[in-house]
N, C-alpha and C positions, 0 to 999 in steps of 0.2 A: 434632241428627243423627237419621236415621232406619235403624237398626241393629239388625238381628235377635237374638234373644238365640236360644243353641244348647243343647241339651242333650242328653245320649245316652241311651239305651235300655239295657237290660239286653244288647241282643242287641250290643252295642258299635254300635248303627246313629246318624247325627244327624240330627238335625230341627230346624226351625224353631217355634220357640214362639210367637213374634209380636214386635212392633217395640218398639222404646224413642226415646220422640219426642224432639226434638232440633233441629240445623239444617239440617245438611248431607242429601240424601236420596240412601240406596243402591240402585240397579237391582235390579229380580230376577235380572237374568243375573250378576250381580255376588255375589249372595247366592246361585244356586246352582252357581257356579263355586268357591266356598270349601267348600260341605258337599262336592265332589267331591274338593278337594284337601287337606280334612280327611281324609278317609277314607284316600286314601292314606297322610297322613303317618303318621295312627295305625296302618297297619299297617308304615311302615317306621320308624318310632322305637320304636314298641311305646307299648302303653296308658299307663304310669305319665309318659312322660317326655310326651308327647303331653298327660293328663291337667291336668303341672303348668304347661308353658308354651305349646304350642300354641293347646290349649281355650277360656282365657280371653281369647285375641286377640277385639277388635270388627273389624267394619269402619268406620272412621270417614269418609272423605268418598274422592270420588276425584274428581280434577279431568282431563277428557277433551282439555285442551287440552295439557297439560306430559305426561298416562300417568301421573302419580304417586298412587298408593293410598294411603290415612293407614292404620295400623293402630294400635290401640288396646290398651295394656297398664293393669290393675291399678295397675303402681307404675312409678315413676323405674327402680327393679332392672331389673324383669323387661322394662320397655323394652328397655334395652341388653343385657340378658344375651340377647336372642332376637336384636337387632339383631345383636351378635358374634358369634353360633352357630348362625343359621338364614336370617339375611339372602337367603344367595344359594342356599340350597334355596325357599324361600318366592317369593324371583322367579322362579327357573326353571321352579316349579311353576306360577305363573300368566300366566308368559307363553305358556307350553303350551297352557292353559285361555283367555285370555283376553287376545288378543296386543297391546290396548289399553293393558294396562297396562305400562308398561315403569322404572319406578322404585317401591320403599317409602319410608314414613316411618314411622320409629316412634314413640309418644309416648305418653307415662302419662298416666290418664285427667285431666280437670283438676280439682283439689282432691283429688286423690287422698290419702286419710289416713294420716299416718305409721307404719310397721310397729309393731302394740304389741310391750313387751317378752316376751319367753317367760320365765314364773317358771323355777326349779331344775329342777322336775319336767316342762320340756319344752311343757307344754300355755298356750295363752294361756287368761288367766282369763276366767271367765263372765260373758258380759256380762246374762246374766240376776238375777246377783246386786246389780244396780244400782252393784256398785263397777267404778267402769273399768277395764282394766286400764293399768300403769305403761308409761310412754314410758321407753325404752334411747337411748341417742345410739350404741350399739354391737350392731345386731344382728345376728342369727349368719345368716348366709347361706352355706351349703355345699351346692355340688354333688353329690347324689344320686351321680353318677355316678362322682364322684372319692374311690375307698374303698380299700382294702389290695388286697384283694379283683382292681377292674379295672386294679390297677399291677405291666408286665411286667416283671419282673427280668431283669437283663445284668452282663453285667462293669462296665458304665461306670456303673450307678446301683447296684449292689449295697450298698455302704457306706452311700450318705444311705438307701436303704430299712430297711436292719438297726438306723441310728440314731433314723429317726423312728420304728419301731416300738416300739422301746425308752421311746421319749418320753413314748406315749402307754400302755403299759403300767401294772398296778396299781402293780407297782416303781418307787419312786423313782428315776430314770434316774440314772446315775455322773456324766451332765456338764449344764451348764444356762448357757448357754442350748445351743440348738441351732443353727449356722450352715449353712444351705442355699445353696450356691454353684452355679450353674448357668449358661449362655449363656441368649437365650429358647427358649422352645420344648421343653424337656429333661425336666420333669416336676417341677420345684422346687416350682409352684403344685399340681399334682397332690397330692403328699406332705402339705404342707401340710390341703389338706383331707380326707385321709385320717385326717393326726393329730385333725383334728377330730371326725372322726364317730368313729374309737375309743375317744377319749378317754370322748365322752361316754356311747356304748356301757358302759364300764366303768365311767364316773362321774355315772353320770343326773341327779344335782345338781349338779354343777361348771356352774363361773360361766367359758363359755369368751368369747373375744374375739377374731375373726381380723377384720384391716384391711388396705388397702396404708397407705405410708406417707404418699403423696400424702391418701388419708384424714384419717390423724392429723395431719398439720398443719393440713388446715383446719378439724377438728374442734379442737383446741388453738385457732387461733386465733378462731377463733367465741367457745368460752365464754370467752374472755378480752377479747373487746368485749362482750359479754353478762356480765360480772363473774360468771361461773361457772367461774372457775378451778379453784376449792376441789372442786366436786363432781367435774368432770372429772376431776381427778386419784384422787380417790378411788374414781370409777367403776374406773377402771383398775387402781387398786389393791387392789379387790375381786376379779379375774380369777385364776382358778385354772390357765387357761391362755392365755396369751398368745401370740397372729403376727400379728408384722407382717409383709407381702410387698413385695418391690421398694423394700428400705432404702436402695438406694443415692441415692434421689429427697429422702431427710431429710436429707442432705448438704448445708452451707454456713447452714442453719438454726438459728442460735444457742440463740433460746430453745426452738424445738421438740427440739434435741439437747440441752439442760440436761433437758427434762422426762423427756424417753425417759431417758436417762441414770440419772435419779432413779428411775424406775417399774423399769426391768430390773432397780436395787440392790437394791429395795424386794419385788418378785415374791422372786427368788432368796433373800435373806434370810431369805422365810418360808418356804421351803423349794416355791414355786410351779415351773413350769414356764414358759420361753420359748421360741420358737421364731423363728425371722426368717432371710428368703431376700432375696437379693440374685442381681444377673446377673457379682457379678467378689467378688474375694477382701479380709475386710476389709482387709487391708495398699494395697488400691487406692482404697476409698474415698477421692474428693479431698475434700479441706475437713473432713474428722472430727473433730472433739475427742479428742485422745489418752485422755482416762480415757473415753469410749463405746469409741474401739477397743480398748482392753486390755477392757474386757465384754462387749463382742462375740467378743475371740479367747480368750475364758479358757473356755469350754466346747470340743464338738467342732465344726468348720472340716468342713461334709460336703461334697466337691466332684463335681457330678457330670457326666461328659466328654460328649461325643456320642454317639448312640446308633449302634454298629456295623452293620453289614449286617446280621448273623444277629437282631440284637434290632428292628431295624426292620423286618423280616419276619418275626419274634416279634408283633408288636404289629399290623401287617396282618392276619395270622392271626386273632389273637383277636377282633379285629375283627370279622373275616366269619364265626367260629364262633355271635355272636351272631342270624347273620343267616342261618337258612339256609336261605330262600328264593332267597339271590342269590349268584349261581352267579361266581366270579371266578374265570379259569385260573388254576395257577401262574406262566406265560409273563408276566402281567399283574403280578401281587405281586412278582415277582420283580425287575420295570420297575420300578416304583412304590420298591419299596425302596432299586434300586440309586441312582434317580436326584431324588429327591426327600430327600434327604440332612444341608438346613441345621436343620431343627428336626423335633420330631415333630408340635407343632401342625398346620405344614405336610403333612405325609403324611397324618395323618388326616382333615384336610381335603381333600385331594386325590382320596383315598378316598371318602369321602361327596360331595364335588360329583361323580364318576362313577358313583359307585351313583344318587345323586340323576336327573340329566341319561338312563341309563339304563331306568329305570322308566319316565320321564316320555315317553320318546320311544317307548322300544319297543326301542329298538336293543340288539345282544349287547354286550358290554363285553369289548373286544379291547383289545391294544396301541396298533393305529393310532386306535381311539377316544379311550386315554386320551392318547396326543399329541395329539390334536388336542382337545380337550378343555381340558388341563392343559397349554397349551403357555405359558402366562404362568408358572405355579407352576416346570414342568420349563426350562425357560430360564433362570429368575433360581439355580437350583439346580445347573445341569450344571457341573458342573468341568469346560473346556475341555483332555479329553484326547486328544494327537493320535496318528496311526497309526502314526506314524514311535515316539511311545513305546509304546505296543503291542506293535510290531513287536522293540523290542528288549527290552520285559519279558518277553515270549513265549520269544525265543531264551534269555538266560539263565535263565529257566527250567527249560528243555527240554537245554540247555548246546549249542545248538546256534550255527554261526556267523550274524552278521545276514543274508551275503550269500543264505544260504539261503533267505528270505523271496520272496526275485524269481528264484529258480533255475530251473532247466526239471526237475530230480529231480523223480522220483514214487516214490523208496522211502518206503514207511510211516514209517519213522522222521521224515523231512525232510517229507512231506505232509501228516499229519494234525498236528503243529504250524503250519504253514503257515495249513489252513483254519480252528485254532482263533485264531490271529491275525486272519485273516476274519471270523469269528465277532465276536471281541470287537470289530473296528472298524466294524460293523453295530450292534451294543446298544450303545458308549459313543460313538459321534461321531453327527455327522446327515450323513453322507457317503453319498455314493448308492452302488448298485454298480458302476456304470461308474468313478465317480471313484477305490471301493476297488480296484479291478481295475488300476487304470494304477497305483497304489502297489505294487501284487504283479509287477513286470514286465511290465508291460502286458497283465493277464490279461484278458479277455471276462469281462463283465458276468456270465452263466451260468453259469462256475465260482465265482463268489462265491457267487452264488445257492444252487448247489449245496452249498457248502462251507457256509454258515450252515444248511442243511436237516437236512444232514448230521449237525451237531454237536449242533443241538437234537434229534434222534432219537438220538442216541449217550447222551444226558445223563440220556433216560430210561431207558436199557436196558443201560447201564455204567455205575456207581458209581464206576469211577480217572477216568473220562475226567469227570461231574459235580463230583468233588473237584478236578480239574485247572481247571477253568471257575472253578469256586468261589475257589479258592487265586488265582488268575489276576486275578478280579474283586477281590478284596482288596486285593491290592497295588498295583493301576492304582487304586484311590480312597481308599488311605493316604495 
């Protein structure tokens, strides 16, 4: 292949250094449609994250008959780890730039060589010392991003946060292992590699080990057709801190649940630390071996619920406090939060493909952008609530009768419930305003109109009537 190698400047600028010869040959429009959409990206991920997975992307071939662009990662990892987390900023950006291409592929270079092990003290050894450094079959791959630090505290994660903190602390923690319970999406994974980087903050020689569990069995069963049982196990049983993620996948697996089994009695015994997350509670594990679930439930059980409105617009926030170039109304976070509701993974993606899509085009980032935008994510997400339940959350509420809804009154008391009924069947359904207007006794389109204006100017400039919205919005998406 024929593939520019890139390098940056002092001044954060990139450049072209010259080609690396090969089979496939990349265009120059193709080669300076990337330094343009480099540039962007490093100023919207920021340098360090840009640095560690961006940077190293090649161009590897593009074939102009199918629009699919190969791109080129260092390793197996950081293939997928970019494919899962920048996939469809990375298209959007180049279809912007270069409308040819219309699909990625990712793939690690070929013969790409195994990550060497990281000794105790963090650093891989010199290879200038003629000694190689040692191969790991467990190497520690943790997200920069995912630290104590960028994890927002709520009522509903307040507990697993307090305990994996504890985990990772000098102090021997009170309970071992640690069980992380969560649905997807919740911050189970987060935690996890927060326990990591503090651990080793604190412990800069500790021998840590984070896997899923999907991992560990094919890792088990490897050195076990390779008759490297013996060392596998002891590899693990060298681990000062142990997580496994998404145990509930080591289920119905005899000998890989004998091994685990043996390694968590063996950690614990020496006074080590466990960790392990799952998406349901061990008493659900189907197919468990009774003596794994009695050691899985014999420490703390951290369960953590969904994230509420106030913490999903907690974590929106912080978001955009990173970011403050890009300008997102409240009207917009407030969308976002109410209605993007089944995970957080979800929201903050939702987020980032409209800050993404945004930049890229030029356009403001409004409500109707982000429905139209996010209209796959907000669809699969909406709770179907109807107006008719609105209509009667609203009155008792307010302890007003239903019939009031469709009445001809206009005293304050009976109208500005009314409109805030309006209101809310405007932000929680997709109903038009004529269709809202025939549910209010046959109202004209315009006094809905008016009534949703209305209340978002009330919401700024009155704090009962904002708390009233707020309280309101609660309860319709309890």
């Amino acid at each position: 292949m024929l593939v520019n190698e890139y390098v940056q400047s002092q001044d954060g600028e990139l450049s072209v250094t010259g080609p690396v010869v090969g089979e496939t040959i990349i265009s120059s429009d193709l080669e300076t449609m990337w330094l343009k959409i480099c540039a962007g990206l490093r100023r919207d991920l920021g340098a360090q994250i840009f640095g560690q997975w961006i940077k190293p992307i090649k161009l590897s071939g593009f074939d102009s008959d199918t629009g699919v662009l190969e791109l080129e990662l260092p390793s197996e990892f950081a293939a997928t780890w970019v494919r899962d987390r920048y996939a469809d900023r990375l298209l959007l950006a180049w279809k912007a730039h270069y409308p040819a291409v219309t699909n990625l592929m990712f793939e690690a270079q070929s013969g790409a060589a195994k990550i060497a092990r990281l000794p105790k003290n963090g650093s891989v050894a010199s290879q200038t010392t003629g000694v190689a450094p040692s191969e790991s079959k467990f190497r520690l791959d943790l997200d920069p991003r995912m630290t104590f630090g960028q994890f927002i505290a709520g009522d509903s994660n307040v507990l697993a946060l307090n305990a994996a903190q504890r985990t990772a602390a000098a102090e021997k923690p009170l309970f071992s292992p640690l069980y992380l319970q969560s649905s997807t999406g919740q911050g189970k994974t987060h935690l996890m590699h927060a326990i990591g980087h503090a651990f080793r903050q604190e412990f800069p020689s500790s021998n840590i080990i984070y896997m899923s569990a999907e991992r560990f069995m094919i890792e088990f069963v490897s050195a076990m057709r390779r008759n490297e049982g013996m060392e596998f196990k002891a590899s693990l049983r060298e681990a000062d801190l142990l997580m496994i993620d998404d145990i509930q996948f080591i289920v119905g697996k005899n000998s890989t649940q004998e091994e685990f089994l043996h390694t968590v009695d063996s950690l614990i015994s020496q006074g080590k630390r466990v960790v392990v997350a799952a998406d349901r509670p061990p008493q659900a594990l189907d197919g468990v071996d009774q003596r794994l679930l009695s050691r899985l439930s014999m420490g703390l059980v951290a369960d953590i619920q969904s994230a509420g409105l106030e913490l999903r617009r907690d974590i929106l926030n912080h978001r955009l406090a990173t970011m403050p170039h890009q300008h997102v109304s409240e009207e917009v976070v407030d969308f976002l939060a109410r209605t993007i509701s089944r995970n957080l993974r979800e929201l903050e993606g939702g987020l980032n493909k409209l800050l993404a899509y945004a930049q890229l085009t030029g356009r403001e980032i409004s409500r109707e952008l982000a429905e139209e935008q996010l209209s796959d994510i907000l669809s699969a997400c909406r709770r179907r609530i109807t107006i008719d339940e609105i209509q009667r959350t609203v009155c008792e509420y307010y302890r007003l009768d239903r019939n009031e809804m469709s009445s001809k009154r206009r005293a304050r008391a009976v109208a500005r419930p009314r409109q805030v009924a309006m209101y809310l069947a405007k932000v929680m359904t997709p109903r038009s305003y004529p269709e809202i207007g025939r549910k209010f006794g046959g109202r004209d389109h315009s006094t809905v109109i008016h009534a949703v204006k209305l209340v978002e100017h009330l919401r700024g400039e009155d704090s009962e009537m904002d708390n009233d919205v707020r309280m309101l919005l609660r309860q319709l998406e309890s």
